[in-house]
One Martini backbone bead per residue (centre of mass of N, CA, C, O) as a GRO file, in nm:
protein
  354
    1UNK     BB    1 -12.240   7.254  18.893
    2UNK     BB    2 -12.064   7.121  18.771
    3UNK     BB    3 -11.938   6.986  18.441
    4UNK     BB    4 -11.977   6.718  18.266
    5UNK     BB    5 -11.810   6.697  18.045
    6UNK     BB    6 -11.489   6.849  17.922
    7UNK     BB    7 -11.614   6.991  17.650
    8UNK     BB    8 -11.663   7.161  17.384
    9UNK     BB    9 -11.884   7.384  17.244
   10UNK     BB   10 -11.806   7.662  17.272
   11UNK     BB   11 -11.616   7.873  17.065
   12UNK     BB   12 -11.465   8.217  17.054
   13UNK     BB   13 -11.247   8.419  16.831
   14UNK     BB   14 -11.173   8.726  16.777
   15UNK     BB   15 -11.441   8.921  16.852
   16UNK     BB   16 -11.585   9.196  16.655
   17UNK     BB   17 -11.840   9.462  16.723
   18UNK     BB   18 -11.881   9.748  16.462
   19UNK     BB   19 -12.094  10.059  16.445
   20UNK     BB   20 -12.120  10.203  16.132
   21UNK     BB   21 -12.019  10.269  15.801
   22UNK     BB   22 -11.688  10.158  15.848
   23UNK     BB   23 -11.579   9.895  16.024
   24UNK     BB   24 -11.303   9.817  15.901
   25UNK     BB   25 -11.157  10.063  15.907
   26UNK     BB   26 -11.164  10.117  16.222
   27UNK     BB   27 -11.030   9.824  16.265
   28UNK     BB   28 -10.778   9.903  16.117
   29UNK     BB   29 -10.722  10.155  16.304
   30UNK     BB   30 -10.690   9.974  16.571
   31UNK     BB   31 -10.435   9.813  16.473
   32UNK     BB   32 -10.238  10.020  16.371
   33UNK     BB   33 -10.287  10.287  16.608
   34UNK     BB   34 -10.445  10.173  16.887
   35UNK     BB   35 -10.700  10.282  16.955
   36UNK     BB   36 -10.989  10.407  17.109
   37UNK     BB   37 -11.294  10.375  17.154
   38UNK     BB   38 -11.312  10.708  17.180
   39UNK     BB   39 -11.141  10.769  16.902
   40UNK     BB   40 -11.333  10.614  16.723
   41UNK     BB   41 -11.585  10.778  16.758
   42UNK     BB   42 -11.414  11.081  16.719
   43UNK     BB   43 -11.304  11.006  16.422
   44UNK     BB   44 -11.560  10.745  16.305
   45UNK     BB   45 -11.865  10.709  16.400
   46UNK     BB   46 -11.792  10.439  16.606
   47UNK     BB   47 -11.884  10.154  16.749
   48UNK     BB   48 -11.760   9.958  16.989
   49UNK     BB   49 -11.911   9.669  17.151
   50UNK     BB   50 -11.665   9.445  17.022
   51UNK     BB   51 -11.351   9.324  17.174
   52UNK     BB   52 -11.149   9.094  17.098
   53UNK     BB   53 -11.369   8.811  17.190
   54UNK     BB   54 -11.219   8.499  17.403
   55UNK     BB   55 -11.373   8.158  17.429
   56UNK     BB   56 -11.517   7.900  17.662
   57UNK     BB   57 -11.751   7.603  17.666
   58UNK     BB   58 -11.896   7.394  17.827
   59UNK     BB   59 -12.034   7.076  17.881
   60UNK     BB   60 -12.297   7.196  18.110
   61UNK     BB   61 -12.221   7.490  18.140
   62UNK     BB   62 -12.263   7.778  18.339
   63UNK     BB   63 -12.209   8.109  18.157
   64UNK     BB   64 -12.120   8.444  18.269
   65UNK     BB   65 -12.197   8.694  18.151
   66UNK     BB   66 -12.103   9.042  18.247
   67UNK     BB   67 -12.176   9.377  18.316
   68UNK     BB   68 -12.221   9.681  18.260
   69UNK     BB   69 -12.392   9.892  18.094
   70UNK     BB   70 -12.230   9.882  17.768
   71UNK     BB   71 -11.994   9.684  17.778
   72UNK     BB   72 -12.146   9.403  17.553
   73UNK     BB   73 -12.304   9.113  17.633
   74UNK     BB   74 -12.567   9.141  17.447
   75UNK     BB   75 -12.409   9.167  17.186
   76UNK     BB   76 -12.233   8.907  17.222
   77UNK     BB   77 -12.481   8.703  17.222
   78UNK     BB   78 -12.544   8.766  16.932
   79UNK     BB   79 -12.344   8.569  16.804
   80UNK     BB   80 -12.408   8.271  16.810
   81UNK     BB   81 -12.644   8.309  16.615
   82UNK     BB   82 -12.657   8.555  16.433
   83UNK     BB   83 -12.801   8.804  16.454
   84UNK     BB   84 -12.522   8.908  16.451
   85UNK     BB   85 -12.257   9.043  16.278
   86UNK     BB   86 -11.956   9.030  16.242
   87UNK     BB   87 -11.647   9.170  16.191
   88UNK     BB   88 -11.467   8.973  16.368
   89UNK     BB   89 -11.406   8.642  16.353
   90UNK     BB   90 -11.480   8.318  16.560
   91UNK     BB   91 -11.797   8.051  16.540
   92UNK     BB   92 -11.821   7.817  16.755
   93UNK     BB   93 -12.088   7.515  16.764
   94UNK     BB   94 -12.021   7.141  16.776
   95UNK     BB   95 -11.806   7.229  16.528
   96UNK     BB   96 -11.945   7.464  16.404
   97UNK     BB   97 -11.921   7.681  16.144
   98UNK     BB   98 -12.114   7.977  16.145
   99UNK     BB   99 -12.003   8.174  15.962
  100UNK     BB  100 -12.043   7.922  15.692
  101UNK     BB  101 -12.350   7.976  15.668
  102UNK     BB  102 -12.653   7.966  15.522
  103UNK     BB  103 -12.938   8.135  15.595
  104UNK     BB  104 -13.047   7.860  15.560
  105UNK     BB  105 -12.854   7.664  15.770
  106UNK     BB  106 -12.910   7.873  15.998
  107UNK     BB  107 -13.150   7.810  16.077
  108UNK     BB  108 -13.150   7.585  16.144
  109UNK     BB  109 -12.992   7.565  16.348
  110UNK     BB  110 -13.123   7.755  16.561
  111UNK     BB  111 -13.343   7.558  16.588
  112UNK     BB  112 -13.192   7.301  16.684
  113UNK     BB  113 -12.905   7.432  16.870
  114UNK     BB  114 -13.115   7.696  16.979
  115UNK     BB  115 -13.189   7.847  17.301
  116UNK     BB  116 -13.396   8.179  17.366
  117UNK     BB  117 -13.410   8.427  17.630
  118UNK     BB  118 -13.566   8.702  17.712
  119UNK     BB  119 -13.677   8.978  17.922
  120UNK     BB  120 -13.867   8.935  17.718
  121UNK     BB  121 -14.140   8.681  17.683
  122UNK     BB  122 -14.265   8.697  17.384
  123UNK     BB  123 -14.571   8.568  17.398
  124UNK     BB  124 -14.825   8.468  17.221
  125UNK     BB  125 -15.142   8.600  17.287
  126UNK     BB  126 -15.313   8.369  17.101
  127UNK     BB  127 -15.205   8.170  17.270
  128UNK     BB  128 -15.145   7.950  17.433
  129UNK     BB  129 -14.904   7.766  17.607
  130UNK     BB  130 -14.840   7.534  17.488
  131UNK     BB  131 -14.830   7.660  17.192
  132UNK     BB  132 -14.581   7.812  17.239
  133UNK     BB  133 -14.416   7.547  17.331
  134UNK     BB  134 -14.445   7.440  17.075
  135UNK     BB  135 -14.339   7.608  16.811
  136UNK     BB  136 -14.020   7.485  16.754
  137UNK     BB  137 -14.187   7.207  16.650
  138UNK     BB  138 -14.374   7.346  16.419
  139UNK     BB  139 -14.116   7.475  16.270
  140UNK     BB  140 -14.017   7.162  16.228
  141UNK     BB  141 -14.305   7.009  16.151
  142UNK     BB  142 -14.407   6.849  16.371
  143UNK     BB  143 -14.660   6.629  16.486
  144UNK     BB  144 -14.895   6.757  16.672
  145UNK     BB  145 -14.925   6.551  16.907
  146UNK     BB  146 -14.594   6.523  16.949
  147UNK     BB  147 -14.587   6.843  17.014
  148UNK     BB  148 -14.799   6.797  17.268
  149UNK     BB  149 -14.622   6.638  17.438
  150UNK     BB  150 -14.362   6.772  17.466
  151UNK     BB  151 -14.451   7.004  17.585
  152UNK     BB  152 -14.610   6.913  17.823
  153UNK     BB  153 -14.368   6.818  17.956
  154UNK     BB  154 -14.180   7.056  18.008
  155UNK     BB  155 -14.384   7.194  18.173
  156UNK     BB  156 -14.401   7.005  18.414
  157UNK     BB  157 -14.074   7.043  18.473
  158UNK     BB  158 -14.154   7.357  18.542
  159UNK     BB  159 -14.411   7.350  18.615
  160UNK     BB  160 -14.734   7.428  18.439
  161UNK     BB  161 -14.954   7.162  18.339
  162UNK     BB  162 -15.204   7.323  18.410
  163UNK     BB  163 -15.129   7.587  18.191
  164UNK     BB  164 -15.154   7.530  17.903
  165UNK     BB  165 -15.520   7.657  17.850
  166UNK     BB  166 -15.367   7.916  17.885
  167UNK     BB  167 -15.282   8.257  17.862
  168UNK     BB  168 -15.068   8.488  17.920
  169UNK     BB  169 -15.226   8.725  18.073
  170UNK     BB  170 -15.299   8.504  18.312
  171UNK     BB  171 -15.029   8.535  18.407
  172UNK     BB  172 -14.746   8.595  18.545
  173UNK     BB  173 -14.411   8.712  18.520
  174UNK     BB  174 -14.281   8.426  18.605
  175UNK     BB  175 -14.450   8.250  18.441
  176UNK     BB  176 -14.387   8.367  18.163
  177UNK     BB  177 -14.088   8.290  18.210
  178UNK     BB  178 -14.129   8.018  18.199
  179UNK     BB  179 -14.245   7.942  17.935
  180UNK     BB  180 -13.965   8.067  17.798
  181UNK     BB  181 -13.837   7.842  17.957
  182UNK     BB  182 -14.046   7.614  17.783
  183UNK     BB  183 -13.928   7.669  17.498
  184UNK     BB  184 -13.653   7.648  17.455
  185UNK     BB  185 -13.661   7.367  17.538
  186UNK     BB  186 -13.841   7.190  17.368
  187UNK     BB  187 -13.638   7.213  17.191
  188UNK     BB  188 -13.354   7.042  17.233
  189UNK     BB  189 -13.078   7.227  17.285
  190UNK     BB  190 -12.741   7.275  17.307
  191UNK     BB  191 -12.801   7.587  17.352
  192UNK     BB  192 -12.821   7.825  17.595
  193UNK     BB  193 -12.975   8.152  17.581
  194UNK     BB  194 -12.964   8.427  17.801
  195UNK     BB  195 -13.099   8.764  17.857
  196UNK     BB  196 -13.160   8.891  18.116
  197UNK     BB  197 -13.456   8.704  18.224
  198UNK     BB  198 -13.495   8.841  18.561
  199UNK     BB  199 -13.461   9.143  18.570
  200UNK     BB  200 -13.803   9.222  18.605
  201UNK     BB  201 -13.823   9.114  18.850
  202UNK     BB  202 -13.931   9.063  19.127
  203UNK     BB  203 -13.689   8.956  19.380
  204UNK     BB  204 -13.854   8.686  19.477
  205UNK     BB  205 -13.907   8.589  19.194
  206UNK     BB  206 -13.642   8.582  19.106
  207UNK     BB  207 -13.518   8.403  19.287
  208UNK     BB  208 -13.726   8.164  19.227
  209UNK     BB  209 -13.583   8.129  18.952
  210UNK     BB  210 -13.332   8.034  19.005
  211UNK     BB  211 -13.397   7.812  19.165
  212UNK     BB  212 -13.539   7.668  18.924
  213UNK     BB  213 -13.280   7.653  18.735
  214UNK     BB  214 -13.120   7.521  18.863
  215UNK     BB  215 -13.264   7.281  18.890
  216UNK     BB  216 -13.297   7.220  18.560
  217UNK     BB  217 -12.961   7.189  18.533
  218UNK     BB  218 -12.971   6.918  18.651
  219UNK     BB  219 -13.148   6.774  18.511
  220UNK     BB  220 -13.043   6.870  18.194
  221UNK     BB  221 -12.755   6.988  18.101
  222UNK     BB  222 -12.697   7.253  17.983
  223UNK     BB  223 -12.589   7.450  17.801
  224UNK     BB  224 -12.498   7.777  17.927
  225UNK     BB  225 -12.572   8.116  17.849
  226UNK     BB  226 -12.543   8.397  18.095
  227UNK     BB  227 -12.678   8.706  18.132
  228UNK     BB  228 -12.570   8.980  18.340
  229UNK     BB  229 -12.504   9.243  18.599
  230UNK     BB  230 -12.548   9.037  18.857
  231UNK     BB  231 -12.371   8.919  19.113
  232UNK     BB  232 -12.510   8.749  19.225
  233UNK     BB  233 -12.661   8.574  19.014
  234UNK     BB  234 -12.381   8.442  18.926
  235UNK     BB  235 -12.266   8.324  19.186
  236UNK     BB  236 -12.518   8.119  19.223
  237UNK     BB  237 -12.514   7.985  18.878
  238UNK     BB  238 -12.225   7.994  18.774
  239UNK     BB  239 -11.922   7.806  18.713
  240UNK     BB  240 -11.875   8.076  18.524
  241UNK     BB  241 -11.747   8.422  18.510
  242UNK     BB  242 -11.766   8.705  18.289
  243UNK     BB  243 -11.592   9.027  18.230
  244UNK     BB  244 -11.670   9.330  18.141
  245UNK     BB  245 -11.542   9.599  17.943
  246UNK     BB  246 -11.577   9.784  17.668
  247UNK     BB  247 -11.567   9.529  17.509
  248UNK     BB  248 -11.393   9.336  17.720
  249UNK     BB  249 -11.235   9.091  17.861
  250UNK     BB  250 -11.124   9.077  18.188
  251UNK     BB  251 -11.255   8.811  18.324
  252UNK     BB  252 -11.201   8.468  18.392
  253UNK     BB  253 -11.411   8.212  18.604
  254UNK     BB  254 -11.495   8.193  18.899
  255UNK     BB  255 -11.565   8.315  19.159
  256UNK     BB  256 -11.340   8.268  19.372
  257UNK     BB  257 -11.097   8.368  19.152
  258UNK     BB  258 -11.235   8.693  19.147
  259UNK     BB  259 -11.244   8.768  19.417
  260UNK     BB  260 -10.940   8.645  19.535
  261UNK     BB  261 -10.857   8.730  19.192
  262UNK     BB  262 -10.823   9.023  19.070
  263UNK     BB  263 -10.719   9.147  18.734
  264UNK     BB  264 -10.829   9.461  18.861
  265UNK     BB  265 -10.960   9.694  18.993
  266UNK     BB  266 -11.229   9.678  18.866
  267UNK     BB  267 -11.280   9.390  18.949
  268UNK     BB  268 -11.259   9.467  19.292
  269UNK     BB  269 -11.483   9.663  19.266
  270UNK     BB  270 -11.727   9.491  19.174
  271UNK     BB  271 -11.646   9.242  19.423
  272UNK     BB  272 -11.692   9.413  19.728
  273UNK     BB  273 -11.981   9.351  19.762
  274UNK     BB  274 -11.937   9.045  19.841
  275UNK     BB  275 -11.940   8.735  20.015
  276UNK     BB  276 -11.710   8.500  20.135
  277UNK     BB  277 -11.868   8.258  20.228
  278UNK     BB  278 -12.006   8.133  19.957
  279UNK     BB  279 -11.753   8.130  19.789
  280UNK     BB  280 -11.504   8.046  19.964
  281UNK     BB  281 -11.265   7.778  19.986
  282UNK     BB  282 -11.053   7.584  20.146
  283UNK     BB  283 -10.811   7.563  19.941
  284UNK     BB  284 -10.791   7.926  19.920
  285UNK     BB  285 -10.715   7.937  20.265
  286UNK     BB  286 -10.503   7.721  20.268
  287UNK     BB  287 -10.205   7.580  20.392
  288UNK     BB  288  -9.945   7.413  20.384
  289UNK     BB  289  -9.862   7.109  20.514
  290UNK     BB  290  -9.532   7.172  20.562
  291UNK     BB  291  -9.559   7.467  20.686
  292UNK     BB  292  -9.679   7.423  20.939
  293UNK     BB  293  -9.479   7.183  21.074
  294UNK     BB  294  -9.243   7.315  21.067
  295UNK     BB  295  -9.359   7.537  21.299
  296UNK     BB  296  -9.543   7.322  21.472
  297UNK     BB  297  -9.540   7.023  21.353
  298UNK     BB  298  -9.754   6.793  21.426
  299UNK     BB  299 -10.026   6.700  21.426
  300UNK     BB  300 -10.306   6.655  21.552
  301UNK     BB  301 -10.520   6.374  21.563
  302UNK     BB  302 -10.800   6.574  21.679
  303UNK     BB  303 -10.870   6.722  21.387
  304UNK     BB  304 -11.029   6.873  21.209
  305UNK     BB  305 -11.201   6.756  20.914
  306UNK     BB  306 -11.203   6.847  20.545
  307UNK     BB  307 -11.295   6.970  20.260
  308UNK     BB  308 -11.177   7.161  20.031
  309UNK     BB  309 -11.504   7.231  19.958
  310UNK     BB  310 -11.533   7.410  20.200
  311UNK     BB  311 -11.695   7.677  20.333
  312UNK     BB  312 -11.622   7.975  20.497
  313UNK     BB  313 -11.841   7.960  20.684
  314UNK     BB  314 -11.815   7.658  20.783
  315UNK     BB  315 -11.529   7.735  20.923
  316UNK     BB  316 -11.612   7.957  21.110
  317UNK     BB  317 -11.780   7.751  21.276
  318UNK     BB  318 -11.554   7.579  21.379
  319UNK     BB  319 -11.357   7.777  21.512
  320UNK     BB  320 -11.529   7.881  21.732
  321UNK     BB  321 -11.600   7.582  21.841
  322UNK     BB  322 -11.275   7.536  21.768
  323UNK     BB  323 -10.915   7.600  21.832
  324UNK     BB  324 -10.806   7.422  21.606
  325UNK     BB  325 -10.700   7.306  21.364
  326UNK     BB  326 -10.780   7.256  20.977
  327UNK     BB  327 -10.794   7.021  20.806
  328UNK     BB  328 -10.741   6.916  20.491
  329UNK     BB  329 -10.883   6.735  20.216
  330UNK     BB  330 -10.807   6.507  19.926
  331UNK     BB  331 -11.004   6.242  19.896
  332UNK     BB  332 -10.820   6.191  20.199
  333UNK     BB  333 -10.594   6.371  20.153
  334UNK     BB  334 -10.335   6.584  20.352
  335UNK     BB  335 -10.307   6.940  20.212
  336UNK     BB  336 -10.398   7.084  20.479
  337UNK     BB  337 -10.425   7.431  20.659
  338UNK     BB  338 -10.616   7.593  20.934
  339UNK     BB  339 -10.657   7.886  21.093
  340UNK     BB  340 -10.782   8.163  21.287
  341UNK     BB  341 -10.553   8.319  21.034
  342UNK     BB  342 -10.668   8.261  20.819
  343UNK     BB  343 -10.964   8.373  20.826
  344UNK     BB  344 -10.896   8.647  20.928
  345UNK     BB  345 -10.743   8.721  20.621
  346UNK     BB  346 -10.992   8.651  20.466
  347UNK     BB  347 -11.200   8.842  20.603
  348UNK     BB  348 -11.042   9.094  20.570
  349UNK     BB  349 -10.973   9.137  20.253
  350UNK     BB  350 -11.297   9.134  20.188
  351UNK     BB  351 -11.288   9.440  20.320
  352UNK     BB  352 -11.398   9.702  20.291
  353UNK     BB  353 -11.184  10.030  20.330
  354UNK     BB  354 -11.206  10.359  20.406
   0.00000   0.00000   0.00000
């Protein structure tokens, strides 16, 4: 799922969101006295959303913004099109700063390079299937047998061409998310904001929603900012991940990262019920290679061979059925070993002790 060409699309930095009658005020007191969100609270009757957070997402990337409730992820999903506006801070997206924009050139942006997804399938009932996913192109004024060819493409690519001219009511839970995610892209936007969109979903329609994500991002190659709570979720689909606490950014990765080396107790306590087979893979198990030959000599001609990115799943099972170490390579090229001790200390540390 990595992303390719790796220029930046979004890109916010230093973004506070402050709800108060004098957020500016508060801010000023934040910076000079140092206050704590709870402080601020109770002295100035202001709640911190978002605590200067800056970031960056690339050209095809899904980035997974997460943390539990209050944290302020869906708050700051609202600052990239501006439906909050920020107490401070700037907001570029493809070269566009957002919030010298006016009012009429905001809208248009919306319209043109943003499209948003949220938990509520929010689809008009008075509408076909098709005219929902039509709207955004009709909005934009497009030739009604033109937005409904383009409308009618999306859907096939959804799977749902049969349901054009069906009502919402008349569809599953599932099928209402997928118009609603097919409606977004119908406008084909540079930039895709998801807010918890799979969340009210019983398991088995969200799985299989994720599943259908994926496939579709392949695809299409959206930059999409992901938010969810669910760390499963997260490191499912997304590229890299961001954990939020407190409207604070506590750390940005990859889920390997992140499991890996977490940046404080919260997040160790955050990610310590994932499993790290389908996370953790050959380069961050691996010991250097001259270092283990120092110790123990020349590799044997006859060592099982993988490649960096091979999961540690699938290395403890060639261990089981065989005692050798195995050699890591990247490209071609001989970076590492791996030991049945390497992944032993590997697979302890993931374990949570009581």
């Amino acid at each position: 799922m990595s992303p390719e060409p790796a220029d930046t699309v979004v890109e916010i930095s230093n973004v506070w969101k402050i709800f108060g009658a004098n957020p500016q005020a508060a801010l000023q007191a934040i910076r000079d006295r140092g206050l704590s969100k709870a402080e601020v609270l109770a002295e100035m009757g202001a709640v911190v959303g978002v605590a200067d957070v800056s970031l960056s997402v690339k050209r095809g990337e899904i980035f997974c913004i997460m943390g539990l409730s209050g944290s302020g992820k869906s708050t700051l999903v609202r600052h990239f099109n501006r439906l909050l506006e920020p107490t401070a801070g700037k907001i570029e997206i493809e070269g566009t700063d957002v919030m010298a924009l006016d009012p009429k050139a905001l809208q248009a942006f919306r319209n043109r390079k943003i499209g948003m997804v949220f938990q509520n399938f929010a689809l008009m009932p008075h509408r076909s299937v098709l005219d929902n996913v039509a709207m955004p192109l009709e909005i934009r004024q497009v030739a009604k047998n033109e937005r409904m060819r383009q409308a009618a493409a999306i859907l096939d690519i959804v799977e749902l061409g049969a349901w054009g001219s069906k009502f919402a009511h008349e569809l599953s839970g599932g099928m209402q998310q997928r118009v609603g995610l097919a409606r977004a892209l119908a406008a084909n936007p540079d930039v895709l904001l998801m807010d918890e969109p799979f969340s009210a979903l019983d398991p088995l329609i969200r799985r299989q929603l994720q599943d259908e994500f994926i496939r579709l991002s392949k695809i299409l190659k959206k930059t999409t900012i992901f938010i969810t709570h669910d760390l499963d979720e997260a490191v499912r689909i997304g590229d890299r991940i961001a954990i939020m606490r407190d409207g604070k950014m506590v750390q940005i990765g990859t889920a390997e990262d992140i499991v890996m080396h977490p940046a404080d107790d919260y997040v160790a306590d955050f990610v310590a019920g994932i499993s790290r087979l389908k996370v953790v893979h050959a380069h961050a198990v691996m010991q250097p290679l001259s270092q283990y030959t120092a110790a123990n000599g020349p590799v044997p001609s006859d060592v099982p061979r993988v490649d960096e990115s091979e999961t540690l799943s699938n290395l403890i099972n060639m261990a089981i059925d065989d005692e050798k170490p195995i050699l890591v390579q990247d490209g071609g090229k001989d970076v590492g070993i791996i030991t049945r001790a390497d992944l032993l200390r590997t697979v302890i540390e993931g374990t949570e002790v009581s």
